[in-house]
VMD Tcl script that draws the C-alpha trace (Angstrom):
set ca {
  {19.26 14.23 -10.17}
  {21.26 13.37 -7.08}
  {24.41 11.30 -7.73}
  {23.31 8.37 -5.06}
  {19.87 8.35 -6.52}
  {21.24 8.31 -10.63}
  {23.44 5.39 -9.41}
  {20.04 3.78 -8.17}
  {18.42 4.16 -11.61}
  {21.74 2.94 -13.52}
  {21.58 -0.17 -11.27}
  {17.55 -0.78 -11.39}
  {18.18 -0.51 -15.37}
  {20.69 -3.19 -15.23}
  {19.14 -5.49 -13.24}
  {15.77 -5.23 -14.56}
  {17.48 -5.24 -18.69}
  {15.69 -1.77 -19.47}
  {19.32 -0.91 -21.99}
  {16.83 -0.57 -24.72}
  {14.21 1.95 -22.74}
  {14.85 5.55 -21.27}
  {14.05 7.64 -18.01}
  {11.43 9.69 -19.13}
  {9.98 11.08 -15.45}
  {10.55 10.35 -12.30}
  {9.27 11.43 -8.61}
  {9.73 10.09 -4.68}
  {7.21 9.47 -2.55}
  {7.11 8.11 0.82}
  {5.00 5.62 3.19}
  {4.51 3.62 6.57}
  {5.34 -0.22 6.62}
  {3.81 -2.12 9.37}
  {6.73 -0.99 11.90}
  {5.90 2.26 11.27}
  {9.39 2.68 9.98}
  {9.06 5.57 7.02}
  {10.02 4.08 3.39}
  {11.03 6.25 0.44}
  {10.50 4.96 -3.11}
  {11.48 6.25 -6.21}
  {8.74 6.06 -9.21}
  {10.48 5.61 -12.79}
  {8.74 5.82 -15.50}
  {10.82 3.97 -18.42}
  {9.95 5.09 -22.74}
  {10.95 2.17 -25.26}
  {13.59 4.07 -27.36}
  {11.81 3.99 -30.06}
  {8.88 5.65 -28.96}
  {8.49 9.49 -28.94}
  {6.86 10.56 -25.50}
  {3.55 12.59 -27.06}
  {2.14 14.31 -23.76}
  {3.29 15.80 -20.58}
  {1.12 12.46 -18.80}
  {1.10 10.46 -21.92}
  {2.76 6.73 -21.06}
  {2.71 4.89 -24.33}
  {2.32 1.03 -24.70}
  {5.22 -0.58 -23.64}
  {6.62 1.58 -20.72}
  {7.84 0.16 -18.00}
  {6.86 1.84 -15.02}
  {9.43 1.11 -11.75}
  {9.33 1.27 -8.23}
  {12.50 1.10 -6.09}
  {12.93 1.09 -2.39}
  {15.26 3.80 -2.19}
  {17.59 2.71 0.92}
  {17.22 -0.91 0.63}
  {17.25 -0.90 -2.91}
  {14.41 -3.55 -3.17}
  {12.33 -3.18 -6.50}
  {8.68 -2.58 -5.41}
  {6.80 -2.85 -8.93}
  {7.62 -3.88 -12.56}
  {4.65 -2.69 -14.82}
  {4.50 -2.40 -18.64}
  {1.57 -0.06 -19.73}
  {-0.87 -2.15 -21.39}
  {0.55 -5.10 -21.34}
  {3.11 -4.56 -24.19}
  {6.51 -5.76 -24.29}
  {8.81 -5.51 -27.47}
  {11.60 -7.87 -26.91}
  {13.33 -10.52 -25.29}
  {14.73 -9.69 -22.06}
  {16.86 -12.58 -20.03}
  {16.86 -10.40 -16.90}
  {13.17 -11.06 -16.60}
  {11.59 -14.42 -15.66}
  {9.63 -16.83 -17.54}
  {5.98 -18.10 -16.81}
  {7.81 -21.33 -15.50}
  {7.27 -21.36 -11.81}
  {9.94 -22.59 -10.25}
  {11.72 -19.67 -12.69}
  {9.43 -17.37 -11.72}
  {10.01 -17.86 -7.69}
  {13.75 -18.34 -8.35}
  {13.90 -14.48 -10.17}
  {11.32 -13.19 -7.03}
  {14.11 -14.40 -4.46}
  {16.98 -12.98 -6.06}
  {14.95 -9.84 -6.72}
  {13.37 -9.37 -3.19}
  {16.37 -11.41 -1.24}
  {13.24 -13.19 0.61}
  {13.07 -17.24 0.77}
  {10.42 -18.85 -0.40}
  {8.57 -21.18 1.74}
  {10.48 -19.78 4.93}
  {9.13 -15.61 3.98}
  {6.55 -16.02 1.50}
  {4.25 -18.65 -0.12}
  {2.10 -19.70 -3.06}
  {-1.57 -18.92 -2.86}
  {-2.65 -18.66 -5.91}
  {-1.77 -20.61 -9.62}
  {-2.89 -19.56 -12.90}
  {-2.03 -19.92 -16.04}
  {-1.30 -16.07 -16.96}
  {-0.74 -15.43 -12.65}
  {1.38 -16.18 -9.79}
  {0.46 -14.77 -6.83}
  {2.55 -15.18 -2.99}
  {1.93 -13.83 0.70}
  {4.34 -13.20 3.11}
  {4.68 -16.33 5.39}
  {6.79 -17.63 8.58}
  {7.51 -21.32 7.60}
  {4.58 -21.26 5.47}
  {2.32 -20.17 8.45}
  {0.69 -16.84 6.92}
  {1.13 -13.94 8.64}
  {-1.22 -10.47 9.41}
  {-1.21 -7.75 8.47}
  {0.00 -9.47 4.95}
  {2.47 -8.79 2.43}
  {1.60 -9.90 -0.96}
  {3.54 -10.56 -4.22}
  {1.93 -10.72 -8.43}
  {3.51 -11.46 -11.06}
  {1.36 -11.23 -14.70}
  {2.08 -13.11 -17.87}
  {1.18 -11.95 -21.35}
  {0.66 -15.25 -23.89}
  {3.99 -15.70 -25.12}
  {4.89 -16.03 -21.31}
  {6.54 -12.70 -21.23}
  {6.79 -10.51 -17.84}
  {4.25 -7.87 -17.98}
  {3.82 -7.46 -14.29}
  {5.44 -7.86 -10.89}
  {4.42 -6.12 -7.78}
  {5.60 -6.47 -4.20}
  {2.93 -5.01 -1.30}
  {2.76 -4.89 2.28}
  {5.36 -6.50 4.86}
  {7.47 -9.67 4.89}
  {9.12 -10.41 8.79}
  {12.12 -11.55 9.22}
  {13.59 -13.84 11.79}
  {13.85 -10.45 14.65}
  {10.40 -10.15 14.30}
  {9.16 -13.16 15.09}
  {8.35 -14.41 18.19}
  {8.72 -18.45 17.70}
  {7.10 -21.21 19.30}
  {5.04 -24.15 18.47}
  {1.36 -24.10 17.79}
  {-0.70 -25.03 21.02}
  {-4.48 -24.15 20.12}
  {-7.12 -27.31 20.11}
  {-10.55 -27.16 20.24}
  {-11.12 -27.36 23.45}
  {-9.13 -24.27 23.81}
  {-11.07 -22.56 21.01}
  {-14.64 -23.48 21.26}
  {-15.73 -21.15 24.08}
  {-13.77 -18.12 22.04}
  {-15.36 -19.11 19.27}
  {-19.11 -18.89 20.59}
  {-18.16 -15.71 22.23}
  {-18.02 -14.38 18.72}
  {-21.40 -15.38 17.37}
  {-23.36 -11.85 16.79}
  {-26.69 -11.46 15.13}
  {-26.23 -9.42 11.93}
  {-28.38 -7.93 9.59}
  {-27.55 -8.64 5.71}
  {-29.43 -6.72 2.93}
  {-30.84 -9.18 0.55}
  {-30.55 -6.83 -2.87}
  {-32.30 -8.88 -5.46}
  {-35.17 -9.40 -2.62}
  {-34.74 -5.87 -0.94}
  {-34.92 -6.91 2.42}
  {-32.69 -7.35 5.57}
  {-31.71 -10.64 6.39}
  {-31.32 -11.31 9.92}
  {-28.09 -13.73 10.49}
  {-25.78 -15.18 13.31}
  {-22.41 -14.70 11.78}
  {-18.69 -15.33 13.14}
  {-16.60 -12.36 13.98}
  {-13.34 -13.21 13.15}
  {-10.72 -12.75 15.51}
  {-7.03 -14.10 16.55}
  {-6.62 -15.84 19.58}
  {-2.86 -15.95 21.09}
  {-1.36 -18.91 21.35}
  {-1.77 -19.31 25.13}
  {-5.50 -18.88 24.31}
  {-4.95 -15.92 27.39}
  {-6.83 -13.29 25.09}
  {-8.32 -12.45 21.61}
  {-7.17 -9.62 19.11}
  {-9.24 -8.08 16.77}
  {-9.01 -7.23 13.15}
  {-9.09 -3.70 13.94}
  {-6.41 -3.48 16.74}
  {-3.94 -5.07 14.13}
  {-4.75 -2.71 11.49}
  {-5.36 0.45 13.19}
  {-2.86 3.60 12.32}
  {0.41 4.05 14.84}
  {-1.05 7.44 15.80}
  {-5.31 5.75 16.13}
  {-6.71 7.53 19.55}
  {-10.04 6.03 20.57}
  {-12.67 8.42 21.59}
  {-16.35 6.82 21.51}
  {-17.40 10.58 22.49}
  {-21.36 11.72 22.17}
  {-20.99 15.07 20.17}
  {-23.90 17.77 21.15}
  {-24.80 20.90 21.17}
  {-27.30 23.78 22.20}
  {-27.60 25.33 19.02}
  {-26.75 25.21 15.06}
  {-23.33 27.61 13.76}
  {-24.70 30.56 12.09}
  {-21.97 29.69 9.46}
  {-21.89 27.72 6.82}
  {-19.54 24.93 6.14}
  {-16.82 25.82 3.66}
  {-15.05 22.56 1.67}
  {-11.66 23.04 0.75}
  {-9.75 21.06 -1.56}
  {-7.46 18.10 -0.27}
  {-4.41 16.51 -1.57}
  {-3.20 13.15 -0.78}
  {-0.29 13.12 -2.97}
  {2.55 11.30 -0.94}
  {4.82 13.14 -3.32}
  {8.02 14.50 -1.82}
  {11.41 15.85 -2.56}
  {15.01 14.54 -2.80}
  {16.56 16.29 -0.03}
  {13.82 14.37 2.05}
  {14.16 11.30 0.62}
  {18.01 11.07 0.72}
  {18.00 12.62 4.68}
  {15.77 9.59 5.48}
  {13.26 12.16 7.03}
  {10.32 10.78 9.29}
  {7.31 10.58 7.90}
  {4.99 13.09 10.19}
  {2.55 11.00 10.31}
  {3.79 8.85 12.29}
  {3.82 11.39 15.19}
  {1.38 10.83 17.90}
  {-1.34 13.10 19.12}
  {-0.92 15.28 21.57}
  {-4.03 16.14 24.61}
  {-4.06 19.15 22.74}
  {-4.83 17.61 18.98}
  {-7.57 15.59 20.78}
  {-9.26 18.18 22.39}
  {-9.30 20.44 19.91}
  {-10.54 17.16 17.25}
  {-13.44 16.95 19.68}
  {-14.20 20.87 19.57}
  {-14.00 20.71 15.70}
  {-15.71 17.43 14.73}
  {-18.89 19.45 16.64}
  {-18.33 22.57 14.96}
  {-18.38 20.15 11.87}
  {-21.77 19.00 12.82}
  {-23.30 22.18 14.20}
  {-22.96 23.73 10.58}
  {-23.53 20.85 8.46}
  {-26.02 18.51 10.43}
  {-26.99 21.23 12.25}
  {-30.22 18.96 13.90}
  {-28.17 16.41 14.63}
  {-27.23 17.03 18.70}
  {-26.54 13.78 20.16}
  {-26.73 11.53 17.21}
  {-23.09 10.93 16.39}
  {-20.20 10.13 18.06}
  {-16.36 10.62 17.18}
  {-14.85 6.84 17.11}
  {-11.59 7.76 16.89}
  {-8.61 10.01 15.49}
  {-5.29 9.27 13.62}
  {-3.03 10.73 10.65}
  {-2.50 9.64 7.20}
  {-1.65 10.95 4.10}
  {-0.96 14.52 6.12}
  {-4.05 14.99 7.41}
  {-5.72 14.27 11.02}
  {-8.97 12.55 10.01}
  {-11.49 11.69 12.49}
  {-14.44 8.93 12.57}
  {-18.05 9.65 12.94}
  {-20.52 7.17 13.57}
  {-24.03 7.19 14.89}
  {-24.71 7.61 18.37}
  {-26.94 4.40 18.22}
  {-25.45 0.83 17.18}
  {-27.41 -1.16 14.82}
  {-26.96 -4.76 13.41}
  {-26.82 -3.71 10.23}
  {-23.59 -4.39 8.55}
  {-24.18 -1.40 6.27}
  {-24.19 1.70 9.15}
  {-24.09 5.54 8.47}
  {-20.57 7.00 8.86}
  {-18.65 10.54 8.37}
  {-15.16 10.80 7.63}
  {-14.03 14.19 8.53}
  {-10.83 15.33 7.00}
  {-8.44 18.00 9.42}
  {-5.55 20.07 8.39}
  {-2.93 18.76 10.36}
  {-1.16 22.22 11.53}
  {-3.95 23.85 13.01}
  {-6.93 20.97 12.95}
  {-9.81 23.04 11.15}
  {-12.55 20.77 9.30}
  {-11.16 21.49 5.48}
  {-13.54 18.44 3.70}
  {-15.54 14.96 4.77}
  {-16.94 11.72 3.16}
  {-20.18 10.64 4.18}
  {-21.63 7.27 3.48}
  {-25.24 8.58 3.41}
  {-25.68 8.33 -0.71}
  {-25.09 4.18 0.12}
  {-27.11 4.26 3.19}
  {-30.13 5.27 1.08}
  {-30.20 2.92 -1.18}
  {-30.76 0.29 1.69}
  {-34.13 2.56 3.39}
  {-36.69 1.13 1.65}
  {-35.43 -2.39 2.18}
  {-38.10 -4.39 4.48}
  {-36.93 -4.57 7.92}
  {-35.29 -7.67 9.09}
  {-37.93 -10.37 10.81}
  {-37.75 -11.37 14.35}
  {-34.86 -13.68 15.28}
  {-36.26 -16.84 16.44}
  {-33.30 -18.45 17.54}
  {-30.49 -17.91 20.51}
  {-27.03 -17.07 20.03}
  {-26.15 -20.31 21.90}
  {-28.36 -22.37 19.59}
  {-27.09 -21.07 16.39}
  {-23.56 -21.55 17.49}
  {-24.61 -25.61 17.91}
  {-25.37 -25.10 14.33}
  {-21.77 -22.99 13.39}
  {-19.75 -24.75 15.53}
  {-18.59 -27.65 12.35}
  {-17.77 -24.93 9.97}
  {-15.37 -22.95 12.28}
  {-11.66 -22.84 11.30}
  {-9.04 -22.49 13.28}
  {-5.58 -21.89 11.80}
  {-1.99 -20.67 13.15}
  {-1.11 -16.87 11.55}
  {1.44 -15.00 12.85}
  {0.20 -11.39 13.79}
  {1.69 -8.27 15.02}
  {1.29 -6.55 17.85}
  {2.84 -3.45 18.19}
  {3.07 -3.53 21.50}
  {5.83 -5.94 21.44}
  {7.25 -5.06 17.79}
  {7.04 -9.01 17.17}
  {4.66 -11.52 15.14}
  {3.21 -13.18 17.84}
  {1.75 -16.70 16.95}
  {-2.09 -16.71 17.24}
  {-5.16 -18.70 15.81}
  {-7.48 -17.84 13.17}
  {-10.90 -18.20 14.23}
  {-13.07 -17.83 11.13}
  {-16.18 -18.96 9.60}
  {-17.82 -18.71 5.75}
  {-21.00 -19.67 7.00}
  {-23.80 -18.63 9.01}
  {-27.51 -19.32 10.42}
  {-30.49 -18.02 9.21}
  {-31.95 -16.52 12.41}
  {-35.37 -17.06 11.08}
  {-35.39 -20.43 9.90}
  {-32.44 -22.03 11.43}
  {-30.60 -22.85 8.15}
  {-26.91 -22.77 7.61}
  {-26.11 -20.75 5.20}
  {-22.64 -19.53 2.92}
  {-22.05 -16.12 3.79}
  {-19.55 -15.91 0.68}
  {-22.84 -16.27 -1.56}
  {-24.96 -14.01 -0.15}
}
mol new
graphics top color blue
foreach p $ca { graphics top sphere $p radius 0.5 }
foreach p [lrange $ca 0 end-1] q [lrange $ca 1 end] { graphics top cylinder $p $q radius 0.2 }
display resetview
């Protein structure tokens, strides 16, 4: 092992108290935060001493399994295998909280209450999300930490993003409801719910949720925050004159995010973070039909490629059918590329949970407007300041949460809990 990163276990074993465990395996693998900055993290997995590893994959009860942000040092994850721990250990909190969020900030060097808050109290859990002055932010970072009985440390786990002050775009929160309410019809949209139990589609006006900047000027979408760095929409009709006289040949994929030392330690960029060129979308296009031709051969003019983007070093590209539906259940294909020279190599297709929704009766003619059902939504809207980000900027800009839990029958007229449906 590397001398920097053998310092980096030595300290992770003091601070964490692991003088009575040993390295048994290690590996480094890599991701994307949400700045698209490229993080390396070192996996440890820690044996009690007095237990005799008994398989090349074999973890036995009571190893602690470690994850360490390899630059910034920050400890990612603290898990002992099933829940065993076998002594005392003062470098680990108690079930107390104010102990347990006093260990979390020295661990993570984050305040709490300015970077992250409590959402959640149990008696065996604690669980935070990353927070600007206790205003939640999107996309979220989240933090766990898991009690055993006796109160001892079995689990802590740190996910996702927490901004700092140079990412933040401050200002106070100016959204009333006079501001929101017209927004906030705009998003009414008549959905169509399958009813299991009763096998039929309910028709329903629901709430798309969206953020609304602070100067109420325009609205951002779930899916613009969370979309990939590299996401290229398309919306492209995919046809063709004739089925491929070959046949479509699967090839095995690997998503490990497993990589080497020399990579980790150079800081290397993670390649998926590189955008795609006029050249990658093209030829996307030209595959994704190919794709079709030999596979849904029949299928000329029924789908359409969404959109494009890497991950996990691959190029994988959206299909969805050419016609939109209300159904919140819709058929989709996600085809998986090689990323060097963008041939089809394997796909996931939704159609196996599609078909267990065909026989459901079809929904029954809405007998209400959108305008009238929003009368009905418009008391059980929330609106609530969240700090999101938008690339485009590289801040958290301050926006409002418009959100509902309930809907309206569009049959009947009743308001309904969309959470118990």
């Amino acid at each position: 092992m590397d001398e920097q990163l053998q310092d980096l276990v030595n300290r992770t074993a003091d601070r964490l108290g692991l003088q009575q465990y040993e390295l048994a395996r290690h590996s480094i693998f890599r991701q994307t935060n949400t700045f698209h900055e490229t993080v390396y993290i070192l996996n440890m997995e820690w044996f009690p001493n007095h237990v005799q590893e008994s398989g090349e994959n074999f973890n036995p009860a009571g190893t602690a399994v470690v994850e360490v942000d390899i630059h910034s040092h920050q400890v990612r994850q603290l898990i002992f295998s099933e829940g065993v721990t076998f002594e005392e250990n003062k470098n680990l909190p108690s079930s107390d909280k104010e102990d347990a969020i006093e260990w979390v900030e020295k661990m993570t060097g984050l305040e709490f209450g300015r970077q992250f808050r409590l959402v959640d109290e149990q008696a065996d859990t604690l669980y935070f999300q990353a927070a600007v002055d206790n205003v939640p932010v999107y996309p979220s970072g989240t933090i766990e930490l898991r009690f055993d009985e006796e109160g001892n440390l079995i689990l802590f786990s740190v996910d996702g993003t927490f901004p700092d002050e140079e990412h933040i775009r401050w200002e106070p929160f100016n959204l009333t409801t006079d501001k929101t309410g017209q927004t906030a019809e705009e998003q009414v949209k008549l959905m169509e719910i399958p009813l299991e139990e009763e096998t039929r589609w309910l028709p329903v006006y629901g709430l798309n949720t969206v953020f609304l900047t602070n100067d109420a000027s325009r609205t951002i979408s779930f899916e613009e925050v969370e979309k990939h760095l590299t996401y290229v929409g398309k919306d492209t009709l995919l046809e063709w004159n004739q089925p491929a006289e070959e046949e479509f040949a699967e090839e095995e994929v690997d998503f490990s995010l497993e990589v080497t030392e020399k990579q980790a330690l150079e800081n290397e960029m993670d390649p998926d973070t590189q955008p795609l060129t006029e050249t990658d979308q093209a030829k996307a296009v030209e595959e994704a039909v190919y794709f079709l031709q030999r596979v849904y051969p029949e299928g000329s003019g029924t789908w359409r490629l969404a959109g494009i983007y890497r991950q996990n070093g691959y190029i994988f590209a959206d299909l969805k059918g050419a016609e939109t539906t209300n159904k919140v259940v819709e058929r989709k294909i996600r085809l998986i590329l090689d990323k060097d020279d963008l041939h089809a190599v394997s796909y996931l297709d939704n159609q196996v949970i599609v078909d267990i929704f065909q026989q459901f009766e079809p929904a029954e003619q809405t007998r209400l407007s959108t305008e009238e059902s929003y009368q009905k939504l418009k008391d059980h809207v929330d609106v609530t300041p969240v700090y999101v980000y938008e690339a485009s900027q590289e801040k958290y800009i301050l926006c409002g949460k418009i959100a509902s839990d309930y809907g309206v029958d569009a049959v009947t007229g009743e308001v309904i809990s969309l959470n118990e449906l």
